[in-house]
C-alpha positions as CSV (number, residue, x, y, z in Angstrom):
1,X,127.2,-102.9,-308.6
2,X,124.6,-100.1,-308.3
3,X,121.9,-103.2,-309.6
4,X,122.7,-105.4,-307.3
5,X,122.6,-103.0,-304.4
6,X,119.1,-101.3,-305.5
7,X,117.5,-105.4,-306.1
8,X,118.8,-106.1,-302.9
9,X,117.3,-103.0,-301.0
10,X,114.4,-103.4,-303.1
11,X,114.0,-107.0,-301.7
12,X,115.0,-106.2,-298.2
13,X,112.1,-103.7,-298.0
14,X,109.2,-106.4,-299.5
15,X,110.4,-109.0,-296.6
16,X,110.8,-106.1,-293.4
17,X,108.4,-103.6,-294.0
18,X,104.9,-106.2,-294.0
19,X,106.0,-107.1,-290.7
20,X,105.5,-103.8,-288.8
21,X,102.8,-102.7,-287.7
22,X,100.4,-99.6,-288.7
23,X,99.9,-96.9,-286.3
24,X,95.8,-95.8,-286.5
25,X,95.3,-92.7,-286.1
26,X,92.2,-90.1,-284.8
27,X,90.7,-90.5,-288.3
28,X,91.0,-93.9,-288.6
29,X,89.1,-94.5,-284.8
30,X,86.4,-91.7,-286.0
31,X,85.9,-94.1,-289.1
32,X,85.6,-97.0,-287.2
33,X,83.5,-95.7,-284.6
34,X,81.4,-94.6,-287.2
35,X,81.0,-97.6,-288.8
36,X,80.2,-99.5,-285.7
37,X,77.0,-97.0,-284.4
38,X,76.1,-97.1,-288.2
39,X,76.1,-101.3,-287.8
40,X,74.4,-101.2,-284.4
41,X,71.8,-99.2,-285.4
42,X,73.2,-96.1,-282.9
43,X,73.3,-93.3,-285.8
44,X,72.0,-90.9,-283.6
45,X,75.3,-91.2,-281.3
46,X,77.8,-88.8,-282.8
47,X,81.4,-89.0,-281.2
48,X,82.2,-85.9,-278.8
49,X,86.0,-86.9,-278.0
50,X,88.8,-89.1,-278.9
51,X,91.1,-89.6,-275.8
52,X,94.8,-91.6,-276.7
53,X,95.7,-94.1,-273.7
54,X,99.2,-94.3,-273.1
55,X,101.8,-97.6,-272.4
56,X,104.8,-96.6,-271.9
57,X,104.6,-93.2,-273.9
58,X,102.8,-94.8,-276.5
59,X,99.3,-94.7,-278.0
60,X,98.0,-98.4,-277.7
61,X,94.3,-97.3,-277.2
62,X,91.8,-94.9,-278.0
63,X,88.2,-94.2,-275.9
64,X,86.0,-92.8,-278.5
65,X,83.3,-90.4,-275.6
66,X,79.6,-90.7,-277.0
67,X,77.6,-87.5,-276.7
68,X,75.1,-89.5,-275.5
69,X,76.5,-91.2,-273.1
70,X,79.2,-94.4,-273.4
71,X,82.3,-95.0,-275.1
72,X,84.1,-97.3,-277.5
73,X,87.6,-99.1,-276.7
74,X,89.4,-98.7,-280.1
75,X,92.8,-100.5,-281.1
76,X,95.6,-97.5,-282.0
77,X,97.7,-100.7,-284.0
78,X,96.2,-102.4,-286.6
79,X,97.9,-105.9,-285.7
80,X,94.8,-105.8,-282.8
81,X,91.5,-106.1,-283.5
82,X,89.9,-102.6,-284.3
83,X,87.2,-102.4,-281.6
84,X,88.4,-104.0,-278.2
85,X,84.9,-102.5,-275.8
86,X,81.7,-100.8,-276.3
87,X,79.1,-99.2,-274.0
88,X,76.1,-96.8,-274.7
89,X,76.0,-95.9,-271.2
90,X,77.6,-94.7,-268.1
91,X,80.9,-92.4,-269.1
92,X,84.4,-93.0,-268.7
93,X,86.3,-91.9,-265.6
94,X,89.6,-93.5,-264.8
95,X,88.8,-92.1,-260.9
96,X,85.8,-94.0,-260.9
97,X,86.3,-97.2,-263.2
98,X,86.1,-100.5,-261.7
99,X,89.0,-102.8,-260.8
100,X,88.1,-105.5,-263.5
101,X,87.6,-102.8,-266.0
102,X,90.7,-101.4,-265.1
103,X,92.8,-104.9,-265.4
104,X,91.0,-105.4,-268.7
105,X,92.3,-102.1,-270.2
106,X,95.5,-102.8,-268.9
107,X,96.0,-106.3,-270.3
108,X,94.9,-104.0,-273.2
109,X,97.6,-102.0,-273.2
110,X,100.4,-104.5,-272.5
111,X,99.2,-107.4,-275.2
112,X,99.0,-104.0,-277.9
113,X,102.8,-103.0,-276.6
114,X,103.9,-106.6,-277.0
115,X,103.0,-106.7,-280.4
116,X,104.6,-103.6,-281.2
117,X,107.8,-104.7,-279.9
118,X,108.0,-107.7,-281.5
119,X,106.8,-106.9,-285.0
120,X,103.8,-109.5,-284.7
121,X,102.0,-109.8,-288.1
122,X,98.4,-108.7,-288.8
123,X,96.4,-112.0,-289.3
124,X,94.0,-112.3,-292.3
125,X,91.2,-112.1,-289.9
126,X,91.9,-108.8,-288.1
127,X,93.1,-107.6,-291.5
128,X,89.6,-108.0,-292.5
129,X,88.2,-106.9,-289.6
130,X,89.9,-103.3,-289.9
131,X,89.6,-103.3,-294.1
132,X,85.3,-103.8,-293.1
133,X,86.0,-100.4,-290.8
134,X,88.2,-98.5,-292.9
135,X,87.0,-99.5,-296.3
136,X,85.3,-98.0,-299.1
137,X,81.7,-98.0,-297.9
138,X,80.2,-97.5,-300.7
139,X,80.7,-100.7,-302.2
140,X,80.7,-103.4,-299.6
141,X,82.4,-106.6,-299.8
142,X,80.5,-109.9,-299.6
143,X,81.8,-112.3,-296.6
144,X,81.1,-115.8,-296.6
145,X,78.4,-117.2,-294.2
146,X,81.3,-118.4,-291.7
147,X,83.1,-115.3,-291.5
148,X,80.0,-113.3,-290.5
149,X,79.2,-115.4,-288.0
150,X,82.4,-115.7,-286.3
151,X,83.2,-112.0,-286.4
152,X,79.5,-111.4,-285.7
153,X,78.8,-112.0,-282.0
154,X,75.9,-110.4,-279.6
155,X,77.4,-109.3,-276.4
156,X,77.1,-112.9,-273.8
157,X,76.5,-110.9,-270.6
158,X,75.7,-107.5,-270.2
159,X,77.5,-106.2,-267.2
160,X,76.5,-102.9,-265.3
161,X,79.2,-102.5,-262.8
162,X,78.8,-100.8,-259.5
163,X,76.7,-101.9,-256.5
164,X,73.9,-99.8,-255.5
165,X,71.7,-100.3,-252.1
166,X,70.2,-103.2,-250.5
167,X,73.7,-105.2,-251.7
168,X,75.0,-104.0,-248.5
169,X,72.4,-104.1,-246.0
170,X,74.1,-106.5,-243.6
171,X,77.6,-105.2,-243.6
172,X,78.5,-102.8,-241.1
173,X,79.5,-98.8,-242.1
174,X,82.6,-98.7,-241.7
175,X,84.0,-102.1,-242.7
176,X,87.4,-102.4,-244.1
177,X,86.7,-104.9,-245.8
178,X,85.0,-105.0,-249.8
């Protein structure tokens, strides 16, 4: 009887516990973060906090601040990919941030919480992803030709938000509307 109920725990544990999710913690972001200046050739950033964002009274985020200015959107769950944003510029002020970068962080947020809650499975892709980040440096992997470039891609469009003068030459002062 005692058999049959340790094979069957024992089996019960190999099929539940792949399915949830791994929390990453401040070490883990400081080792990706890392790894990412390393890669873009931004050694000379060094990381000079590590603030958690919040949904609902849970980490789902990290914003690795750069000394030099900037900051990196990290993924607290592993089921997400690892780096979400990056910027080596500006800073990060929530009084300040832009609308669209706000809704960004927030669809952030919720899509992390939604995998939470409903024990969503790492893919083999973002798997790799965060083994490349968290690995053992010292001996890299090889990745096939396709892999590199698909996880390999230049920013598109480099945004700078905000609107300095001339934009609004023709609208009046005190204009309600944006």
């Amino acid at each position: 009887m005692n058999l049959t109920r340790l094979l069957t725990l024992t089996l019960l544990l190999l099929f539940v516990l792949p399915t949830y999710s791994k929390k990453v913690n401040k070490d883990d972001v400081r080792k990706v973060v890392q790894k990412v200046l390393t890669d873009k050739n931004h050694s000379s950033y060094k990381i000079e906090e590590i603030i958690p964002s919040l949904y609902k009274s849970d980490t789902v985020l990290y914003f690795a601040i750069l000394d030099k200015g900037g900051f990196l959107i990290v993924s607290a769950d592993n089921t997400a990919p690892p780096v979400l944003g990056e910027t080596y510029y500006g800073e990060y002020n929530t009084a300040k941030m832009p609308p669209a970068l706000h809704y960004l962080i927030e669809r952030y947020q919720y899509s992390i919480n939604y995998l939470k809650e409903n024990n969503i499975e790492q893919t083999p892709e973002i798997k790799s992803q965060w083994d490349n980040y968290l690995g053992d440096n010292s001996n890299p992997k090889s990745i096939s030709i396709t892999e590199g470039i698909l996880s390999s891609v230049s920013p598109l469009l480099c945004t700078i938000w905000g609107q300095e003068s001339g934009y609004n030459y023709y609208c009046p002062d005190n204009s309600p509307a944006g």
